[in-house]
N, C-alpha and C positions, 0 to 999 in steps of 0.2 A: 501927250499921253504916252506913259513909257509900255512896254508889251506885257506886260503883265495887266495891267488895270485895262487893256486894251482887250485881250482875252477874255479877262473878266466880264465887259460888257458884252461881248459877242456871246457868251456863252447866258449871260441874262437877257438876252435879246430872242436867242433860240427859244427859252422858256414861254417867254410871253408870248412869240412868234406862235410855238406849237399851238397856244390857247386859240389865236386869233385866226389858224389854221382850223381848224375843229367844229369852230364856229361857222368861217365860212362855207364850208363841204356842208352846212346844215342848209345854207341857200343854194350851193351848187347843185345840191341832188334833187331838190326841187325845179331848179331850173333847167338842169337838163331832161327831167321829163316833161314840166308842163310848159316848159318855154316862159314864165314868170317869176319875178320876184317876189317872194312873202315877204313882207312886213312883218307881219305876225311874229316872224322866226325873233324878235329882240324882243320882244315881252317873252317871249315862252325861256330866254336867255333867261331875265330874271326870276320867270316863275322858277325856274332850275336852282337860282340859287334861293328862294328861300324856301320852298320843295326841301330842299337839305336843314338849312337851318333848324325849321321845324320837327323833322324826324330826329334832330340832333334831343329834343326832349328841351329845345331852350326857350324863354321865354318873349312873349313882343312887346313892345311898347305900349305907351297909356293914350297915344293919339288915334286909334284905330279899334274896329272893331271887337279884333280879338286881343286888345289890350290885358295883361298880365293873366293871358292865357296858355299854355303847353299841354302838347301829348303827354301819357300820363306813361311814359316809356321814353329812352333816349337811344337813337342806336350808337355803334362808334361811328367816329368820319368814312371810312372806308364803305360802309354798309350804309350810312347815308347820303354817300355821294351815288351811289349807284340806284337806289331808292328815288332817291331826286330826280336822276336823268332820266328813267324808268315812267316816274310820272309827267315828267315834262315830254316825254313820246307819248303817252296819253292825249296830253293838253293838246301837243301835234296833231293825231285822229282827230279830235275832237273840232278842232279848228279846220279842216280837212270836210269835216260832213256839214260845221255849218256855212260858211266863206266860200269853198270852192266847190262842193260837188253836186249845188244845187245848180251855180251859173256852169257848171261845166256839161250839167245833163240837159241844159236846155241853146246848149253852143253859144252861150255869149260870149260877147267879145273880150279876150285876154287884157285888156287897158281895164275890165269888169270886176274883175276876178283880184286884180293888184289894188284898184281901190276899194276893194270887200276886208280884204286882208288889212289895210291900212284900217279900216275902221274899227277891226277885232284888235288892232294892235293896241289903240287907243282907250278902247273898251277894257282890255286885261287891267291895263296898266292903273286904270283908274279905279279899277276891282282892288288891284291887291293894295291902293293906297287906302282905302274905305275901308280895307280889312282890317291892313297893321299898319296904316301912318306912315309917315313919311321919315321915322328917325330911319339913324344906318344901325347897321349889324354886323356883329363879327363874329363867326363860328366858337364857341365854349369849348378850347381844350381838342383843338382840332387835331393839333400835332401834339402830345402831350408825350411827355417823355424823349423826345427827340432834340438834340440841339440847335440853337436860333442859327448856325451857320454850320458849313462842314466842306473844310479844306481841301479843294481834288485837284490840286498841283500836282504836276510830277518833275523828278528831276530835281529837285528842289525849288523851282518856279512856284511860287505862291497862287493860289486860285480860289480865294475864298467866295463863297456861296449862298444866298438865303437859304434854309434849306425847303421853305414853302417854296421857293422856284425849283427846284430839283425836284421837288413831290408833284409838281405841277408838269414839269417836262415828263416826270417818268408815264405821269398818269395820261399824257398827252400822247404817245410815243406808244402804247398800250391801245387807245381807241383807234390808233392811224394804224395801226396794222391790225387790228379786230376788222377796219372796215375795209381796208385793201384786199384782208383774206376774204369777207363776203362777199365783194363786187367781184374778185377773181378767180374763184373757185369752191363757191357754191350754183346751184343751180339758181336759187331767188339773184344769187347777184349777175349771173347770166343774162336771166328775164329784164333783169331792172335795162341792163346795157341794152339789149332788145326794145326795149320799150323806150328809153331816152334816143335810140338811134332811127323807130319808124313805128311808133305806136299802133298805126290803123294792119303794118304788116306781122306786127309782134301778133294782134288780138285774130286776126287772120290763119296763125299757126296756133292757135288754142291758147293764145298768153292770156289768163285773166287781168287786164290791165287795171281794172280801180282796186282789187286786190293788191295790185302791184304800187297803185299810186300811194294809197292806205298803209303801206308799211312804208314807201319813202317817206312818207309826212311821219312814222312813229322814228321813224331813224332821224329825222332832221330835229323831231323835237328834243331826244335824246340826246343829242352833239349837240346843241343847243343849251339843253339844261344842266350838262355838263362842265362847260363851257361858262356859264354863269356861276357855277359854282367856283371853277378853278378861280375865276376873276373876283369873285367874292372873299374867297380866301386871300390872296394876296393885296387886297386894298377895302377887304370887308365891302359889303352890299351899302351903298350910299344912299339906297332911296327907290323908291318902285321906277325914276327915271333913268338909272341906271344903264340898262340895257341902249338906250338910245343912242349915245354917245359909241358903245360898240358896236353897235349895228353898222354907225358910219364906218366903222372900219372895218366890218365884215363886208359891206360891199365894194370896199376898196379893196381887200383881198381880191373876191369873187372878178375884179374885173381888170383888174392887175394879172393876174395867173391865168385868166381866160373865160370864159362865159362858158357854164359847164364842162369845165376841167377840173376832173378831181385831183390827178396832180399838179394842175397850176394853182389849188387853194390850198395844198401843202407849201408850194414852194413861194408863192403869195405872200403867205401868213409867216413864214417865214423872214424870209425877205424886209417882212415892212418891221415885224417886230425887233429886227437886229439895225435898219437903220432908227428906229426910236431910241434903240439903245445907246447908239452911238453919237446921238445930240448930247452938244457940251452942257453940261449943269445952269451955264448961265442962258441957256438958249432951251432947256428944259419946258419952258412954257409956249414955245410953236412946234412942240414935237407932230404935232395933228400937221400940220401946215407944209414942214418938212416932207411927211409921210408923202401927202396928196402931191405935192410937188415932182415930188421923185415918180409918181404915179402918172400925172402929165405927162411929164418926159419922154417916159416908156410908149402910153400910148400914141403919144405924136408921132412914135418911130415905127412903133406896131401894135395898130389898131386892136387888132385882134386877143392882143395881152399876150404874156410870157410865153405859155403854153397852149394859147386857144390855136381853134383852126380858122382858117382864110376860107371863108364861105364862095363859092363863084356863083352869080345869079346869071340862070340863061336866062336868052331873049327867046 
């Protein structure tokens, strides 16, 4: 591989990386508050992308409910990627007041709560097949006017680019620092660090904490449907199963970079998407395999993942 095609890859790997970052940070904020993992978060991935599709004014297929039907409005990509993520933080609340905060008001057990979530995951998915079928989709005119590639060499070094990977880094690279500036310098992203750091002492100093949990679940659906969108764009929405397959790699992020580390599911996401990148064309088909591997390793060496902390339990 000479350094140029080698750059090349690193720098499509950052792309997909950021997506697979974004994603995870939608399980980590959860998990740093309620100490669980949502399922839930990979269906609401794809209600995110077709949340978009449909504000795009395009039409579904002939196997599903809403077969050769569309909004009688289209917005641009732009305004319906945000629309999308917007309702998939919705879908987040909503999953939030039915799944978790009924077992959460009555102190069930957290092993309760992850198999609640797993059943709603289950439930979406087989909603939005019932709705629009099971073909795939590809955004109508998403990039429209822009060129299929856009050359950022310097030097005279070549570095040609998709440019839906570049509109996806940028769009990536925009939500990580919207959500860096909220957790670090607003007062809600104060509360949240309070509340993932000692809940019973956060509500004890006036923190209203299900207020508090209720906007991490609209934030996590949001990175989420987000998230399904970027990835729909770049390889089109394959089916309402979709999101499955990324979830296993959202939590290989989430526990790669550390168990509620928000910078460990940047550098995570990161990380795994530049070694995908970097598997040879002929080896292409265990990129997944690769990934996990690489992901063993680490943890064999530290437990705790990239960026997590080393818990000490007293006696």
């Amino acid at each position: 591989m000479n350094l140029a095609l080698f750059f090349q890859q690193v720098v499509n790997g950052l792309a997909i990386g950021s997506v697979y970052a974004i994603f995870a940070l939608g399980y980590t904020l959860i998990f740093s508050i309620l100490g669980i993992i949502n399922f839930a978060h990979s269906a609401i991935f794809t209600l995110g992308a077709y949340f978009t599709y449909a504000l795009m004014g395009a039409r579904f297929g002939f196997n599903g409910l809403l077969a050769q039907t569309a909004l009688p409005f289209g917005l641009p990509f732009p305004l319906a990627v945000l629309g999308g993520g917007l309702l998939a933080g919705g879908m987040g609340v909503l999953v939030e007041r039915a799944a978790f905060r009924p077992l959460r008001n009555r102190g069930a057990d957290p092993l309760l709560m992850l198999v609640s979530s797993l059943g709603v995951a289950v439930a979406l998915v087989n909603i939005i097949q019932y709705l629009v079928g099971a073909e795939a989709y590809s955004y109508p005119n998403a990039l429209a006017g822009l060129p299929p590639s856009i050359n950022l060499g310097v030097g005279g070094v070549p570095l040609i680019m998709r440019t839906v990977l570049v509109v996806i880094f940028i769009i990536s690279m925009l939500i990580l620092f919207a959500l860096m500036r909220l957790m670090n310098h607003t007062k809600a992203g104060k509360a949240l660090q309070a509340v993932a750091e000692d809940p019973v002492t956060a509500s004890l100093l006036g923190i209203n904490t299900d207020r508090l949990i209720l906007l991490t679940f609209f934030i996590s659906g949001f990175l989420g449907g987000i998230a399904g969108t970027l990835v729909g764009l770049s390889v089109t929405i394959t089916g309402p199963y979709f999101g499955i397959t990324f979830g296993l790699r959202g939590l290989a992020v989430l526990v790669l970079g550390g168990l509620g580390s928000i910078p460990g599911a940047v550098v995570g996401g990161l990380a795994i998407g530049i070694v995908e990148a970097l598997v040879p064309p002929d080896l292409s088909g265990y990129k997944d395999a690769v990934a996990f591997a690489i992901l063993l390793i680490v943890l064999f060496f530290r437990p705790q993942g990239l960026l997590g902390r080393t818990f000490i339990q007293k006696v």
